[in-house]
N, C-alpha and C positions, 0 to 999 in steps of 0.2 A: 277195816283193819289191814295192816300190813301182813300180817303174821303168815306164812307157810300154810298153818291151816284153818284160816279164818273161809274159806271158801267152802272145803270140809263143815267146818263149824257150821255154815249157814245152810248148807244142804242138809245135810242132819236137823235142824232147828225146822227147815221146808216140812223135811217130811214127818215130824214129830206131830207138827201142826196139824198134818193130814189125818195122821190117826188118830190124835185126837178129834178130832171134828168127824170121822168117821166113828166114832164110840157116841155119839149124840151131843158131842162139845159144841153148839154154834156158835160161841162166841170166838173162837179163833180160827176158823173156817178162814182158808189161803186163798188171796185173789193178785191180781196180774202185780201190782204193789211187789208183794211176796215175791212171787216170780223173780219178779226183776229185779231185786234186790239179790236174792241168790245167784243171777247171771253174774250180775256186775261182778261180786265177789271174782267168782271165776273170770274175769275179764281182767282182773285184775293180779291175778296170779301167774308165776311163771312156770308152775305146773306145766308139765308139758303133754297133760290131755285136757288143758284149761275148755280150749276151744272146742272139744267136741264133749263134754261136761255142761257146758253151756247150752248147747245145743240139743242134747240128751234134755234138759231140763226142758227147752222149749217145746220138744217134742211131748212132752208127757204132760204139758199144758194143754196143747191143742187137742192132746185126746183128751183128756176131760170133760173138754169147752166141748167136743163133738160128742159127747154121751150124755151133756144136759147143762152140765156146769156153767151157768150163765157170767160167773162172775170170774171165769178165767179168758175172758172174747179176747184175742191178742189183738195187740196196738204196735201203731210202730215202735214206740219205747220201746217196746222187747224185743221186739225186732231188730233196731239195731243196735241192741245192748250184745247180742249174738255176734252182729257183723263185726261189731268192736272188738269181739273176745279174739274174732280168728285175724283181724288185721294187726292186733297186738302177740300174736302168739310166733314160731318159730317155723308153724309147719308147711312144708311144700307141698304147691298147693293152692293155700289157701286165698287167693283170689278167686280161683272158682267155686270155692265152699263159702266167701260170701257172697259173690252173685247167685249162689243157689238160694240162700239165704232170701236177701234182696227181691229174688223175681218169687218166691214163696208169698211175701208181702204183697207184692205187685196183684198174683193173682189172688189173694184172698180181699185185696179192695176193686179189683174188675167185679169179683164177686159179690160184692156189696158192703163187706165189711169196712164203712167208713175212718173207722177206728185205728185201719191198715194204711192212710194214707201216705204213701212215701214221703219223703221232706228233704231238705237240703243237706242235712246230717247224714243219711240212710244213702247215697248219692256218694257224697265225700268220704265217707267211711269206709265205701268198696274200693274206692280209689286209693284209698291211703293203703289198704290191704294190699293193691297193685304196686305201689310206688316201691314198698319194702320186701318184697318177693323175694325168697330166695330160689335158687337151684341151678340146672341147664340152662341153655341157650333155649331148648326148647319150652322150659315152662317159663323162663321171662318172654317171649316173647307173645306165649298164650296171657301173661298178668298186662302185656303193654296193649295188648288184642280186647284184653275186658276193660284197662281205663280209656281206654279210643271211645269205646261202644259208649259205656257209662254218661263219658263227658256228652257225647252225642245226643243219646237218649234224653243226660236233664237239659237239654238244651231245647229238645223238641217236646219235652212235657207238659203239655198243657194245665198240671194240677197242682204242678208246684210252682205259686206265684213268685216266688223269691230269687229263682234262677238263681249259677252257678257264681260262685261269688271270688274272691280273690284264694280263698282257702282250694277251693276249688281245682283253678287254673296253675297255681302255685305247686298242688300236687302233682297235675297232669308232667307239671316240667319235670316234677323231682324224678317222676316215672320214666321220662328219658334219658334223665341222666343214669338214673339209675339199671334201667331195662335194655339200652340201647349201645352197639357200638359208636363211635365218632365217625358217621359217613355221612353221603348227603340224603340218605333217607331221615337221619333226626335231624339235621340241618332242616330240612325241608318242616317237618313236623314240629320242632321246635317255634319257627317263625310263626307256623298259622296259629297254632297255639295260643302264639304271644300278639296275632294280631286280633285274633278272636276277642282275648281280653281286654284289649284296648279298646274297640269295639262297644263292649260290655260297658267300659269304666271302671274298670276294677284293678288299676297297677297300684299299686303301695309298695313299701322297703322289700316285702315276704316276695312276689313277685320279680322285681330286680336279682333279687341277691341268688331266687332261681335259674332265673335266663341266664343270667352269668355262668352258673353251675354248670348248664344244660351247651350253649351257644359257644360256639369257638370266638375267640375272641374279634375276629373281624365282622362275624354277623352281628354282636351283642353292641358293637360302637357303628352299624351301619343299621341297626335297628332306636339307637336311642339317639343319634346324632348325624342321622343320614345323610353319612357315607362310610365307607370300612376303613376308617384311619386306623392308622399304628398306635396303637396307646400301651402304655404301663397300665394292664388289665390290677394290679396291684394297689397302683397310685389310684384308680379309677373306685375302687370298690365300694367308694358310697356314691349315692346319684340322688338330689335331693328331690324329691316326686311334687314338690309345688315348680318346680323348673319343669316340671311337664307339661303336655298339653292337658286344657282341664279337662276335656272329654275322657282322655284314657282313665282318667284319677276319680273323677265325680263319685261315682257309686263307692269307691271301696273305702275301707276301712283304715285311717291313715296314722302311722306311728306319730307321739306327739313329738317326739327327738329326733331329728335328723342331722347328723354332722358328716365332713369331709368336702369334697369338692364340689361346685356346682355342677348340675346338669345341664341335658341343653337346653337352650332357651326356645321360650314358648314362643310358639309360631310353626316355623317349618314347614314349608309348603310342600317339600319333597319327600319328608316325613308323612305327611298326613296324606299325599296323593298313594305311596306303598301302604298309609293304611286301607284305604281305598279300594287298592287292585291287588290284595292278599287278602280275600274274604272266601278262598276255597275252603271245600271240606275238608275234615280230618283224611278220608282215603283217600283223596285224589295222590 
């Protein structure tokens, strides 16, 4: 539900359930289901103690689960039905209350609980939390510090077979635009970024229309059509990604509509040798 207090509603309804099933009810006895459906609620409200409501709930699962409750084990679902509340929510901050979140999961599947396994969603969803930060200089700069790390980590994670995907690298950029002033430090971070993805195989429209966002205009036409011509960044604003090469494109997910101008043509040897010799780290 939409409603103001449909969140309310389903918290109340959580713990109705509880007492009842604490009175000898087992038929309505609350399991991670439950849970999670009361998070989402609050994920999806603009309450503005949405996120830490959400989180309160998660807590009082895991104590359960640790006093016997076998049928409240958390999962990543819930997991990051949490990180979603606070990537969606207003509070400064809240990048690092969902990498708390995040590395909470991490450690309860080192610990064994398989059920915890991180996934590509749980990954992209701290990210996204990073991209829309608000505050100081000093706390974007701590949200652009956790999507660096993030993007880095699901990159070297060995348990998530799916790797980072275009949503992925699309937020990393929004993260610069968003997070960063116009110098040659996102210059620089901007490119690797965008060659990592290529890389991967994962440009489509989502990708483009970020680098754009993110890239001053002479990196963004010395990155797709290598070299830094002068272009009408305006006139340019669609690039159609089967004029790409097919390596950068294979893996991703690609709009079935494309209109405006061609891109460059596939080939490019001076293209593909900068993808080549741009395969530094995010720190460097």
């Amino acid at each position: 539900s939409t409603s103001a207090k449909a969140p309310e509603k389903a918290e109340s309804l959580l713990n109705r359930m509880e007492d009842i099933y604490n009175t000898g009810n087992k038929s309505v006895k609350p399991n991670v289901k439950s849970y999670t459906s009361a998070i989402n609620a609050w994920a999806r409200s603009n309450a503005r103690d949405a996120a830490s409501r959400a989180e309160a709930l998660l807590e009082q699962m895991e104590a359960m689960y640790k006093a016997g409750n076998a049928d409240l084990k958390p999962d990543r679902i819930v997991f990051n039905a949490v990180i979603n509340a606070y990537a969606h929510s207003n509070e400064i901050g809240k990048a690092v209350k969902a990498q708390r979140i995040f590395n909470r999961m991490v450690d309860l599947y080192k610990a064994g609980n398989t059920d915890a396994k991180p996934d590509r969603m749980g990954y992209n969803t701290v990210i996204n939390a990073c991209a829309y930060s608000r505050g100081n200089a000093s706390d974007k700069a701590e949200a652009l510090e956790i999507a660096i790390s993030m993007l880095e980590a699901f990159q070297a994670d060995p348990h998530v077979c799916d790797g980072p995907n275009h949503s992925t690298y699309g937020t990393v950029l929004m993260a610069c635009t968003n997070l960063m002033p116009k110098n040659d430090l996102r210059r620089k971070l901007v490119e690797t970024v965008f060659w990592q993805c290529c890389r991967d195989g994962q440009v489509n429209s989502f990708i483009i229309s970020q680098l754009k966002n993110a890239a001053p205009p002479d990196l963004f036409n010395e990155l797709l059509y290598g070299e830094a011509v002068e272009m009408d960044m305006e006139a340019d604003s669609f690039v159609n990604t089967k004029d790409l090469p097919d390596e950068w494109t294979c893996n991703a997910v690609q709009e079935r509509r494309q209109q405006g101008r061609a891109g460059p043509r596939k080939g490019g040897n001076k293209r593909r040798n900068a993808s080549n010799s741009n395969r530094q780290t995010l720190q460097q």
